[in-house]
N, C-alpha and C positions, 0 to 999 in steps of 0.2 A: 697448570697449577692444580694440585689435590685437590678434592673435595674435602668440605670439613667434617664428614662421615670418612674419610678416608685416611686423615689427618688423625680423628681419634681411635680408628681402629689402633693405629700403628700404634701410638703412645702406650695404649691400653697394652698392647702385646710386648713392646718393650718392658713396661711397668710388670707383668705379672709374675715375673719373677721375684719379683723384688716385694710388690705389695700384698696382701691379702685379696682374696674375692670380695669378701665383704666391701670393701672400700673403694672396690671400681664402679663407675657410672653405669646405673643400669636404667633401662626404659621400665616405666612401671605401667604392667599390664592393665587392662582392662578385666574388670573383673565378669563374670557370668553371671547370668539375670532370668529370672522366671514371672514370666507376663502378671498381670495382675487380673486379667479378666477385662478390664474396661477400655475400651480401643480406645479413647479418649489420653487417659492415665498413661498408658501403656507406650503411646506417643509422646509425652509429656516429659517421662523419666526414664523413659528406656528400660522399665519392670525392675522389678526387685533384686538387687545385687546380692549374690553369693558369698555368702564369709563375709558377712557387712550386718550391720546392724540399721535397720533403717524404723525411722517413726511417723507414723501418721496421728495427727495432731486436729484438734478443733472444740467448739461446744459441742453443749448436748444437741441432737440430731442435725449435723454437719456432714452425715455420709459416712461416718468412720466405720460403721458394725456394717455398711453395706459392702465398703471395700475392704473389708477383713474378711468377710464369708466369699466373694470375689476374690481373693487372693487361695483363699483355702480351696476351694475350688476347683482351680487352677492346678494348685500342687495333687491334689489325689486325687482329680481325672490323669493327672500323672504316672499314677499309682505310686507318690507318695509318702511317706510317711509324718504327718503332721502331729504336735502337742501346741495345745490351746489350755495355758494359765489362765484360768477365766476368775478374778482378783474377786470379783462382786458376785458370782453367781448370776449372771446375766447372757448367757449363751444359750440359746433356745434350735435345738437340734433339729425339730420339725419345720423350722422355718429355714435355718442353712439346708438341710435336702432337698426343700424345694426349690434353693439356690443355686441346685449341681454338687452340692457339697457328699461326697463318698465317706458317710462316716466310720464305715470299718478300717479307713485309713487317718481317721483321726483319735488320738491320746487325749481324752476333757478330763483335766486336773479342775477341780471345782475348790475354792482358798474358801472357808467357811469360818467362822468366828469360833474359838473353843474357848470351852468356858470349864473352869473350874470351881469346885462346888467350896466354897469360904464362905466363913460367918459375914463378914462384910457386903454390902451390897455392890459397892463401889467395883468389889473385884468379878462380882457375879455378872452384871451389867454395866462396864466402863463404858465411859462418854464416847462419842461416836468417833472424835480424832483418836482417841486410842484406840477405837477397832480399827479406825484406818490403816494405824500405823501397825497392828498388831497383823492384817491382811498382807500391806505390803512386805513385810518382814518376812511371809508363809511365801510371798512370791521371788522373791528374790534369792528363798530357800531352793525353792524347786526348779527356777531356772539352771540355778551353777549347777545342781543334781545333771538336770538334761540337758544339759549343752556337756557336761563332763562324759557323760555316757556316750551318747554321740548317736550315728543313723537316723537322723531325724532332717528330711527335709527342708522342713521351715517348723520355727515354734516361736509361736507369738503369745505375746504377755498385753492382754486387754484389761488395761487401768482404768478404762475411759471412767467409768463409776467413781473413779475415786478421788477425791475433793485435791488440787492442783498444790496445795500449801504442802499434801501430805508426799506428794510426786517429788518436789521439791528438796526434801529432807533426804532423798537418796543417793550419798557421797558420791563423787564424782568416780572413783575408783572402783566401786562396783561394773559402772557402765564400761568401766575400760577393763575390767578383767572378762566380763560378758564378749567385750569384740574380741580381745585376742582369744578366748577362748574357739570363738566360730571362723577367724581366721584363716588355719590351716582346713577346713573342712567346706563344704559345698552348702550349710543348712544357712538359711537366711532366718535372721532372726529380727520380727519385726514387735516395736512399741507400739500402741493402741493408747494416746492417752488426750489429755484436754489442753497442753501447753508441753512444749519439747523440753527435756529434760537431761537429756544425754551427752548437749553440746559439740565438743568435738570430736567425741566417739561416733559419732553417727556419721555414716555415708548419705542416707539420704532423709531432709524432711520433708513433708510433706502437707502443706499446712491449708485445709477447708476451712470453707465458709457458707453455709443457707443460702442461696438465690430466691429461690419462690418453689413456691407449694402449684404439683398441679393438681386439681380436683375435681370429680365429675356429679353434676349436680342428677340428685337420684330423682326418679319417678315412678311412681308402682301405682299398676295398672290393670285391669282386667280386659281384655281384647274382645271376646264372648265368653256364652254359658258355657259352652262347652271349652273352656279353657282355666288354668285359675289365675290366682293373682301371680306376676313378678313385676321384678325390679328391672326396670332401665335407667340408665344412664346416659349424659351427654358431658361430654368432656366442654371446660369449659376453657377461657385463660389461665396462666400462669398467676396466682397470687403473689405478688412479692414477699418476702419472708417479716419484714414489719405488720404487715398489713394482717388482719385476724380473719380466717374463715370461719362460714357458715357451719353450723352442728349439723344442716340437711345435706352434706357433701359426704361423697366418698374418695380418699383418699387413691389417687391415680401414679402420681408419683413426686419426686423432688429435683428441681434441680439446685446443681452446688456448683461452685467455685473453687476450682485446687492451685495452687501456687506453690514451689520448687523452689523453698529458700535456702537448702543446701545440697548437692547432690556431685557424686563423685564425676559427672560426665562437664562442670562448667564450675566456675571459681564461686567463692560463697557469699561475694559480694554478689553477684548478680542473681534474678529472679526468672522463673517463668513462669505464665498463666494459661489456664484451660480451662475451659464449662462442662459436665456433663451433666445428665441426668440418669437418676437412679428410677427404673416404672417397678409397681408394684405388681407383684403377681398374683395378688387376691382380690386385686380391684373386679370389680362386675363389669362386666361390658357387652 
């Protein structure tokens, strides 16, 4: 007796005469993935999918700007080519370098609020949901812009700044013209925000959470004269992230919680979990 790979060869070759390509059975590949920097992560979801839209999600300091400068990273010690929508003006260039971040291989689009000079106040200075909405509108500009152009690696749109109501308000039909657009092409195009928004555009999310704070309790000292004062430090436990630290600590590092509640490698009902931790590189030790 056939096998039932053998069984559908034949049909399929019967049929092609008759039917279209398009409407025969095909296996759908797997798509190509670029690491994200965090062996942790990187195990977890198999790195960032190619011609996919994928989103990383959380509150404010959840790890999200660490695995965003970790992903950038990644691609331009690649050599690259990255653009970074930075929605809020909240990208700070000297800290991704210190990160690995290659920034001649990085494009920083900065979305600034423009203002037009009207007798009214109202229009001089609108209330802060309309600058929201007025920023995201500047990003969603310049996305279709660079994803239409194309050569671009990965380009990521960090919303995280931007209040979740206003995320919200971004028609579904955007985020689908965004994936098919990066589709046929190799750049991976990732979301940076506070709550997912993309729904079933997205291949993968990605959704953080605070564990605890690590921090190292300072001490400054004088050893002798012939010496002068510094700072040491002792690392101490992990704070949990409820719990409030001390103002005489120096910040060591964080760890988080990431959970895979969608992702093209497993069905979208089911979930998966991982710990890492992010260390600081300015801490004193």
């Amino acid at each position: 007796m056939s096998s039932a790979a053998t069984i559908r060869a034949r049909i399929e070759s019967s049929l092609s005469e008759r039917l279209a390509p398009t409407l025969l059975l095909r296996e759908r590949m797997a798509p190509q993935t670029i690491p994200i920097g965090i062996a942790e992560l990187d195990s977890l979801t198999a790195g960032l999918p190619r011609g996919a839209l994928s989103e990383i999600v959380g509150p404010v300091s959840s790890g999200r700007t660490g695995i965003m400068i970790s992903a950038l990273a990644t691609a331009t010690q690649r050599q690259e080519t990255c653009a970074l929508v930075d929605a809020c003006d909240s990208f700070d260039p000297a800290s991704a370098k210190a990160a690995g971040v290659n920034l001649e291989h990085v494009l920083w689009i900065r979305c600034s609020e423009y203002e037009q000079v009207q007798r009214r106040d109202f229009a001089r200075n609108p209330p802060p949901r309309r600058k929201a909405l007025r920023r995201l509108e500047q990003v969603l500009k310049v996305t279709d812009l660079l994803l239409q152009s194309g050569g671009f690696g990965m380009v990521v749109l960090d919303l995280g700044d931007l209040p979740a109501e206003s995320t919200r308000r971004v028609p579904l039909t955007s985020w689908f013209r965004f994936r098919r657009a990066v589709e046929p092409t190799s750049t991976v195009l990732l979301l940076v925000e506070q709550e997912a928004c993309a729904k079933t555009c997205a291949s993968l999310v990605l959704q953080l959470q605070r564990r605890a704070i690590c921090a190292c309790n300072a001490v400054v000292e004088k050893p002798s004269e012939n010496t002068g004062w510094r700072v040491l430090t002792k690392a101490g436990p992990p704070v949990p992230a409820n719990n409030a630290v001390s103002h005489a600590a120096l910040l060591h590092g964080m760890q988080f919680k990431a959970e895979v509640t969608r992702s093209w490698t497993r069905k979208p009902v089911q979930s998966a979990q991982s710990a890492f931790t992010l260390i600081s590189k300015n801490a004193i030790g």
